[in-house]
Backbone bond lengths (Angstrom), bond angles and torsions (degrees), N, CA, C in turn:
res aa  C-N    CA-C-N  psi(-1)  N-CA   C-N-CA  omega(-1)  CA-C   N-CA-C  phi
1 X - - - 1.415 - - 1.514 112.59 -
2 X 1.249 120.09 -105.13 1.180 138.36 -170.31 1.895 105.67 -59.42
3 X 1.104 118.49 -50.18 1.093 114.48 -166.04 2.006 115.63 -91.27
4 X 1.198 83.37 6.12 1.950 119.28 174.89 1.667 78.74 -69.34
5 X 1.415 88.56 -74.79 2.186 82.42 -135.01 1.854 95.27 -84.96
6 X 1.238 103.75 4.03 1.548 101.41 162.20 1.822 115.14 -71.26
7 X 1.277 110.95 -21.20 1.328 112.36 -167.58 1.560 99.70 -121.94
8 X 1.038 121.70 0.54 1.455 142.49 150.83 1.624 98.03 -46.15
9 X 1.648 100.71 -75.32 1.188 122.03 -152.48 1.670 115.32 -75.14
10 X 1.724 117.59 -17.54 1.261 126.07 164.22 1.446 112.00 -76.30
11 X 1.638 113.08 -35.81 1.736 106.21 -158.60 1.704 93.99 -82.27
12 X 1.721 121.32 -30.82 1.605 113.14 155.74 1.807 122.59 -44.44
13 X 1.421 107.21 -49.75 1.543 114.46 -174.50 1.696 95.37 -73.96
14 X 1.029 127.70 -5.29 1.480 114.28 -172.64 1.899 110.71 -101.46
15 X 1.447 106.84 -6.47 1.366 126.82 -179.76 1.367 109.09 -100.89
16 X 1.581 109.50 -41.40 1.599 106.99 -172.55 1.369 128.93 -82.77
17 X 0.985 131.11 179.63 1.841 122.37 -176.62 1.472 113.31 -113.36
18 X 1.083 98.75 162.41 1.651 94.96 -166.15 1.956 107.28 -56.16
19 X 1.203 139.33 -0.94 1.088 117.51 179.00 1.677 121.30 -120.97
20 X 1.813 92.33 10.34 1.248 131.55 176.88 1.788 104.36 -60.20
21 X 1.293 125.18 106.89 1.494 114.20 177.57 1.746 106.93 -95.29
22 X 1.057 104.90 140.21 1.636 122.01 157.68 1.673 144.01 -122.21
23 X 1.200 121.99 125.52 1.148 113.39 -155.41 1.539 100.63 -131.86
24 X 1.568 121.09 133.12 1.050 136.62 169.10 2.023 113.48 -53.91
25 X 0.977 119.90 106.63 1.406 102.66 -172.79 1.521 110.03 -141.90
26 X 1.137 104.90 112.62 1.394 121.12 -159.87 1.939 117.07 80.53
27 X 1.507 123.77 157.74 1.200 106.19 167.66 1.231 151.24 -45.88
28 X 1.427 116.98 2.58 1.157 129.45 -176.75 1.122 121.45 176.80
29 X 1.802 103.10 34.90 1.214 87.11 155.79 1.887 106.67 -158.99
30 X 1.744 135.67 171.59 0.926 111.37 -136.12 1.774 94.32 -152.69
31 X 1.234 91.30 139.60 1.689 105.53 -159.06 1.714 103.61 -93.92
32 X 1.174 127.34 116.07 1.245 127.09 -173.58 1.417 111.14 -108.13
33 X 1.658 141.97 99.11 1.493 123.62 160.46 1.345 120.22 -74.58
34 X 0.937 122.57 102.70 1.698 124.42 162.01 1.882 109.68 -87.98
35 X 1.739 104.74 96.58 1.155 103.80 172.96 1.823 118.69 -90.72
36 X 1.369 119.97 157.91 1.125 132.06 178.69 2.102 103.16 61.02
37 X 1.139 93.44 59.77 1.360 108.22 -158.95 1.669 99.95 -142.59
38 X 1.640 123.16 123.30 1.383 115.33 173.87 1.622 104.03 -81.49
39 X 1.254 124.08 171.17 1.474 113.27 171.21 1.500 126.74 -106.88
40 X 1.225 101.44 34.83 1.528 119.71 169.37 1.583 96.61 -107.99
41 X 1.452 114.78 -45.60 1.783 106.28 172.65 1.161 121.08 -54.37
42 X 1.603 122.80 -55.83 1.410 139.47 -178.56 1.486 87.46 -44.87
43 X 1.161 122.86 -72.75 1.544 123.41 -163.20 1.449 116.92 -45.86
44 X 1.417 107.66 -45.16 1.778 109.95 153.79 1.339 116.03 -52.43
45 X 1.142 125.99 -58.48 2.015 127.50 -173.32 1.586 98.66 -62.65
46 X 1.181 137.71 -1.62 1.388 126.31 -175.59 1.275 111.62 -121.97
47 X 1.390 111.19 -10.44 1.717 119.68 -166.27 1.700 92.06 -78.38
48 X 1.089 120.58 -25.91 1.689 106.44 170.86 0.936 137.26 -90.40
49 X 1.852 110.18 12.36 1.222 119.63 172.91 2.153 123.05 -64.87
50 X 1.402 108.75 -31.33 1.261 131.20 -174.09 1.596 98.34 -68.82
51 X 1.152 108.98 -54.21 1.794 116.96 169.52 1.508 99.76 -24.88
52 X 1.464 86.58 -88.35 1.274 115.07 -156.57 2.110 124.25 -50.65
53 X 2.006 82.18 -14.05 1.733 86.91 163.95 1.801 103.52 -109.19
54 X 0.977 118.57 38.39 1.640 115.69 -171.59 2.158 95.54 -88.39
55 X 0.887 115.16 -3.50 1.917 128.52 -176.83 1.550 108.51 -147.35
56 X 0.876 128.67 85.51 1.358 150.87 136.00 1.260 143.21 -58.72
57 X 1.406 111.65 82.75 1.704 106.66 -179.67 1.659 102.53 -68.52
58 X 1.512 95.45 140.80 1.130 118.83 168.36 1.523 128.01 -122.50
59 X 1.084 124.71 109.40 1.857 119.58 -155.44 1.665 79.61 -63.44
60 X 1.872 88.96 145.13 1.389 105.08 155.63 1.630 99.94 103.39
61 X 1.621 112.68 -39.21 1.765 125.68 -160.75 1.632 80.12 -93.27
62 X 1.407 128.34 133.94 1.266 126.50 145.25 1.946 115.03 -70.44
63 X 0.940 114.06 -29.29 1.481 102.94 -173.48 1.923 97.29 -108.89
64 X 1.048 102.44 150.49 1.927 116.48 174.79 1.334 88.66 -42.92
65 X 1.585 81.28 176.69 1.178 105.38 170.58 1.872 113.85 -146.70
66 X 1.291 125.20 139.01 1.344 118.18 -157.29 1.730 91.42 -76.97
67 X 1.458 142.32 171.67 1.484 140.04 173.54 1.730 93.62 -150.71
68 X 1.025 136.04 133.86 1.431 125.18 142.63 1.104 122.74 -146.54
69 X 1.835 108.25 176.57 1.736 85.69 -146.08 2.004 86.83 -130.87
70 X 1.171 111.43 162.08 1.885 119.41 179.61 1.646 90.97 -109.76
71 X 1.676 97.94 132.36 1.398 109.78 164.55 1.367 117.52 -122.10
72 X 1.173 115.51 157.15 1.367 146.64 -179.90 1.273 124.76 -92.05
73 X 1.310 165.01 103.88 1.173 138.39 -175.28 1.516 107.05 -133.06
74 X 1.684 119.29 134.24 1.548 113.76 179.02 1.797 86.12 -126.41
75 X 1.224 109.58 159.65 1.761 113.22 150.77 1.110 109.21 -91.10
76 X 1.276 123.69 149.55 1.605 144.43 -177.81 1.699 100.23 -132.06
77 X 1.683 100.10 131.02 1.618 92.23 -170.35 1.951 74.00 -146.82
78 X 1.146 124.96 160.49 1.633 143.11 -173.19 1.524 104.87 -53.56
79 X 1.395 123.19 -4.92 1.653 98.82 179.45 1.382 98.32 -120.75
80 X 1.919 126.03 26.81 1.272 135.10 164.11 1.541 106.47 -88.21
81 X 1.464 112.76 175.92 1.373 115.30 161.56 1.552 96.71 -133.96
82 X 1.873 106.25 131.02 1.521 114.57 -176.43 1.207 132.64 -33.44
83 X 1.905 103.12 -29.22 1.566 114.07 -165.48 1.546 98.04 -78.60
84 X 1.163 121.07 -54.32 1.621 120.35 164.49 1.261 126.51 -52.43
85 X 1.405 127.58 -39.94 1.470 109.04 154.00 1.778 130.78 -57.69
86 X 1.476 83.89 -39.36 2.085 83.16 160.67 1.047 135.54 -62.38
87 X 1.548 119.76 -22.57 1.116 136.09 -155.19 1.959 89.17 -100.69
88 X 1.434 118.74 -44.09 1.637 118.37 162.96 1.719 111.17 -56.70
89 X 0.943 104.20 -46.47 1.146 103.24 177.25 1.781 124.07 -62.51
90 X 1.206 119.68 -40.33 1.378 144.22 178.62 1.650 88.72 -64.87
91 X 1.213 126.85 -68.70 1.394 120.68 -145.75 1.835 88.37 -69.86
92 X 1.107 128.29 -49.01 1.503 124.54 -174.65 1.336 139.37 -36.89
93 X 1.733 85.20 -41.22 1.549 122.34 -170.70 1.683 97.67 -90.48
94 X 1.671 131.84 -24.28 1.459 121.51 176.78 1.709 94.90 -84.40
95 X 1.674 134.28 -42.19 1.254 139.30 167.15 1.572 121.34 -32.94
96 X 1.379 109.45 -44.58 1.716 108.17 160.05 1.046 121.97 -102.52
97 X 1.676 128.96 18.57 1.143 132.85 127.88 1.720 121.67 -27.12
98 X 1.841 78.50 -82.63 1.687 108.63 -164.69 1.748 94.30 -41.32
99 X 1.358 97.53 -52.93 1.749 115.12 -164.28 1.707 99.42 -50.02
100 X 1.109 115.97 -37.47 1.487 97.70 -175.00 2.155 95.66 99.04
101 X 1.078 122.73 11.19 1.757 127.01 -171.68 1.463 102.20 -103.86
């Protein structure tokens, strides 16, 4: 639970750059802007996020625990509106769900 999307939310901050914003959005799951960013790069800066939750301390669990996470990715450029890029993004990220990616 709790200590899931806490380390969710470090192995994201541990990929992104300092002007990289992230936002918790919904229970579990987490909105990343990477501006001045193509989305073949972003997709590189995030591909080590799954790594990086493959060992998970969990208070209480003596041994890790594996966590990983399905992403979504749309570009957003000034003649989009956010809710529609989320909403590309959302449908992508349930698509490699289903997929098992």
């Amino acid at each position: 639970g709790d200590a899931a999307i806490r380390a969710v939310a470090t192995a994201i901050r541990g990929v992104s750059r300092a002007d990289d914003l992230l936002f918790r959005w919904g229970g579990d799951e987490f909105l990343v802007l990477l501006s001045g960013i193509a989305e073949g790069d972003a997709r590189v800066r995030l591909a080590d996020v799954n790594e990086r939750l493959r060992a998970v301390a969990v208070p209480g669990r003596e041994e890790a625990v594996s966590v990983s996470v399905a992403m979504g990715f749309a570009p957003f450029d000034s003649s989009a509106s956010l809710d529609a890029v989320i909403r590309v993004a959302d449908e992508a990220m349930y698509g490699r769900k289903r997929g098992g990616a």
